[in-house]
N, C-alpha and C positions, 0 to 999 in steps of 0.2 A: 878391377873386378867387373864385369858383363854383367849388364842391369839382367837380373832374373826376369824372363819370359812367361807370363799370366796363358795357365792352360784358355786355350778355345774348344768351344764346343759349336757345333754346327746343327743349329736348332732345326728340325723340322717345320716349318710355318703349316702346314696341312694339318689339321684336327686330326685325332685317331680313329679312324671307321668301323673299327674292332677290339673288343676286348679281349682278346685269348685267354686270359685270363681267370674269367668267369666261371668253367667247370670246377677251379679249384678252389673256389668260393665256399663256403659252410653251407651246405642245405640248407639253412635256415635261411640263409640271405639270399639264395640265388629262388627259394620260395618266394619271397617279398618280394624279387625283382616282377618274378611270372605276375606276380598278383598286381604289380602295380600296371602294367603291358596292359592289362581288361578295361575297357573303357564301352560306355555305352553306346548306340549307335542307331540310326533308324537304317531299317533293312526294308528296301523294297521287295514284293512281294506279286510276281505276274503269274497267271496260267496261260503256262504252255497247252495249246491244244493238241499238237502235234504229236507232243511224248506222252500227253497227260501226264502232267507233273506241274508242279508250283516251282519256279524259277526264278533269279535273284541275280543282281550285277555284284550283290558282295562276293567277296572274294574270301575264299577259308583262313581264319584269325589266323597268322603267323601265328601263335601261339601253341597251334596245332600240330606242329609242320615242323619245330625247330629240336626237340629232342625228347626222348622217350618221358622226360620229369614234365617235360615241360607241356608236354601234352595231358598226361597224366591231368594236371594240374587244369589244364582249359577243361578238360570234358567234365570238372567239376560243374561249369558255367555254363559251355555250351554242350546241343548236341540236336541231333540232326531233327529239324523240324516239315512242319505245314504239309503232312500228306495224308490220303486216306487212310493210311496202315505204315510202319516204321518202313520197311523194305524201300518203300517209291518215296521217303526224305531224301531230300539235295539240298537244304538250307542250315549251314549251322546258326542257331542261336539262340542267345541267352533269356530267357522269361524274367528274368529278372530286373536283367539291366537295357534291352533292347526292345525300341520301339518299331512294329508291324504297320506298315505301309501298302496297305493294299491295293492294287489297280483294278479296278471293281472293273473296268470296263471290257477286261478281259476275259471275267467270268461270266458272260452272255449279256441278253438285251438288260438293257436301265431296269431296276436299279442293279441288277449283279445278283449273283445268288453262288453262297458256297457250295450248296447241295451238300454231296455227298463227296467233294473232294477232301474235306477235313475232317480229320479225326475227331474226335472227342476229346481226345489228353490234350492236342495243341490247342481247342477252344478253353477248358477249362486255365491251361497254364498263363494263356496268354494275359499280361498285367497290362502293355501299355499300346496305345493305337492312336495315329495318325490318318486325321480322314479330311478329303477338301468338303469343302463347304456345300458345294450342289452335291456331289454325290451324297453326302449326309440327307441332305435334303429330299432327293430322288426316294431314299429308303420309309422318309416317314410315311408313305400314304401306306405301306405291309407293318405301320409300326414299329419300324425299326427290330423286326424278328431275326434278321440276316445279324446284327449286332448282337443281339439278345444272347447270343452263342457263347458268346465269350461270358463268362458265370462271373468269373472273377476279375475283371478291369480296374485299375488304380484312376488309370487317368488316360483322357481320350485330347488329342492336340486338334483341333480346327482350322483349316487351313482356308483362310474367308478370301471371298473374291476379291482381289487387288486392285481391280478397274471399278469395285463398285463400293467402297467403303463405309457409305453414308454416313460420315462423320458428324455428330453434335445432334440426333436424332432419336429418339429413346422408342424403336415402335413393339407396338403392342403391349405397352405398360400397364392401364388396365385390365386386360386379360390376363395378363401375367398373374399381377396381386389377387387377380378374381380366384385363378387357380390355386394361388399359394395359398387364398385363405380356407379352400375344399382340402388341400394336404394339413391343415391344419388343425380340421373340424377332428376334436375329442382329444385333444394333446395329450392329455393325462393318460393315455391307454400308451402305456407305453409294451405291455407285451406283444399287441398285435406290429412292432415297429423293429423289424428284423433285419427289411432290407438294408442292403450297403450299396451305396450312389458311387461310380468313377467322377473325379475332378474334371473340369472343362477348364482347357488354356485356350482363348485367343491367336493364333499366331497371325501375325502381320508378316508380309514379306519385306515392307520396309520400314526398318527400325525406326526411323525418325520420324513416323508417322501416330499419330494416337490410336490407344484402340478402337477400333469396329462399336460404331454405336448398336448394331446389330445384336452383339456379345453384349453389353451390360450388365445383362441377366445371369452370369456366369458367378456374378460373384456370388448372388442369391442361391443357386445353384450348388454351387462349396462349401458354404457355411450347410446348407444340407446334408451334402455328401459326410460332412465329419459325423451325423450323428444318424444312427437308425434310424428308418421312415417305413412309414405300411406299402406304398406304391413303388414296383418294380421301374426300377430306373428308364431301359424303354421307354416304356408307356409312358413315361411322366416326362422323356424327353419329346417323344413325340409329339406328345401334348403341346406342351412348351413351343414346339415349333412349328405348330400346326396354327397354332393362338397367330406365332409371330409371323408367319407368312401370308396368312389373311390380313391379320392391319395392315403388313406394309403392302399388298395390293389393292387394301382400298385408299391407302394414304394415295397410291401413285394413281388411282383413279380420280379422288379428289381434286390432286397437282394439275391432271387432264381436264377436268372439268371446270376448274379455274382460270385456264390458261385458257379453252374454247368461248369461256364466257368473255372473259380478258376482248379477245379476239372478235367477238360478235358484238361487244360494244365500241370497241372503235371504228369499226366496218359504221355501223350506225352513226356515231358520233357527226359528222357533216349534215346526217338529214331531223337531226332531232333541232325544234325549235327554242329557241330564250325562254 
């Protein structure tokens, strides 16, 4: 009797690229799919001068794009933002989960000014914003008015100068607590204490590096932010970094005049007697 022959099957080794599948999936699951697709995102943010309009490298969520549910389903999240009036939007996205990147230097001379390119509904909706460091900077001498727009911010990410970290240096620490103990004067009054502070993140661009001695005050800043305060967040960041840009240019004038002194005593040093 012939040894019985074991069927073969002739495996495909290439992963599957496609589910065909999927439309006939339960609604209910092929909803979870869409939902789980949304993922947050930082969306750059330029003015075109050109078109007049607010312009963007993102690309429209597939989400959008892939079938009538499943669109359905995105425009819960997103929908077309950053213009004066709905008509001139070109940017889809989500307020909720997507953080705005603005290139301030495209919207006229330092520091940038929105003017009258934004609406009102995208400043109010807008929850989260990424900003570098100097441009932050450039805004405090107008007190940061150009920020002040946005009513509602959760959290603002700081994008700090990479070539300039000044690691292990705490400046402006007493002006700092000077300030924090003026936000502090009358605690008990807690009706006058309405305001809502946005969270400040540090970001480093290289992970293996510590944080921005610069930032320290961030965290003093957060513990703020979770609880009402009288002073409009603005003004009180402005503050804040008005204090910290003055010490650390007198620290650096200090460092100067240490090192010129340094310098004028060794120049001497040969003609000075025993």
């Amino acid at each position: 009797m012939p040894p019985r022959r074991r069927a073969t099957t002739n495996a495909d080794p290439r992963p599957p690229t496609a589910f065909h599948s999927f439309p006939k999936l339960p609604l209910e699951l092929q909803l979870r799919v869409w939902e789980f697709s949304i993922t947050a995102a930082y969306v750059d943010i330029k003015w075109d001068s050109t078109q007049r309009v607010f312009a963007s490298n993102r690309k429209i969520p597939a989400l959008l794009h892939v079938s009538q549910t499943s669109r359905r389903e995105g425009l819960k999240h997103y929908r077309l933002s950053f213009a004066s009036s709905p008509e001139f939007a070109r940017i889809y996205f989500s307020p909720e989960l997507d953080t705005a990147y603005f290139t301030w230097s495209s919207l006229g001379a330092a520091p940038g000014r929105l003017g009258r390119k934004l609406g009102d509904e995208d400043c109010r909706s807008l929850q989260s914003l990424l900003v570098n460091e100097c441009h932050l900077l450039s805004h405090v001498r107008e007190g940061l008015r150009e920020l002040a727009r946005f009513t509602n911010l959760k959290s603002i990410g700081v994008v700090c100068d990479s070539s300039n970290p000044q690691v292990g240096k705490q400046f402006g620490e007493a002006e700092l607590m000077e300030y924090s103990e003026l936000l502090d004067e009358g605690l008990e009054d807690l009706v006058s204490r309405k305001e809502r502070w946005p969270s400040l993140v540090c970001l480093r661009t290289q992970e293996d590096e510590p944080a921005c001695s610069r930032h320290w005050w961030f965290d003093g800043w957060n513990k703020r932010a979770g609880y009402p305060q009288r002073e409009e967040w603005p003004k009180a960041m402005a503050k804040c970094l008005e204090n910290l840009q003055l010490t650390e240019e007198d620290d650096v004038l200090d460092e100067a005049g240490f090192l010129f002194y340094m310098m004028v005593a060794n120049a001497m040093e040969p003609f000075v007697g025993p």
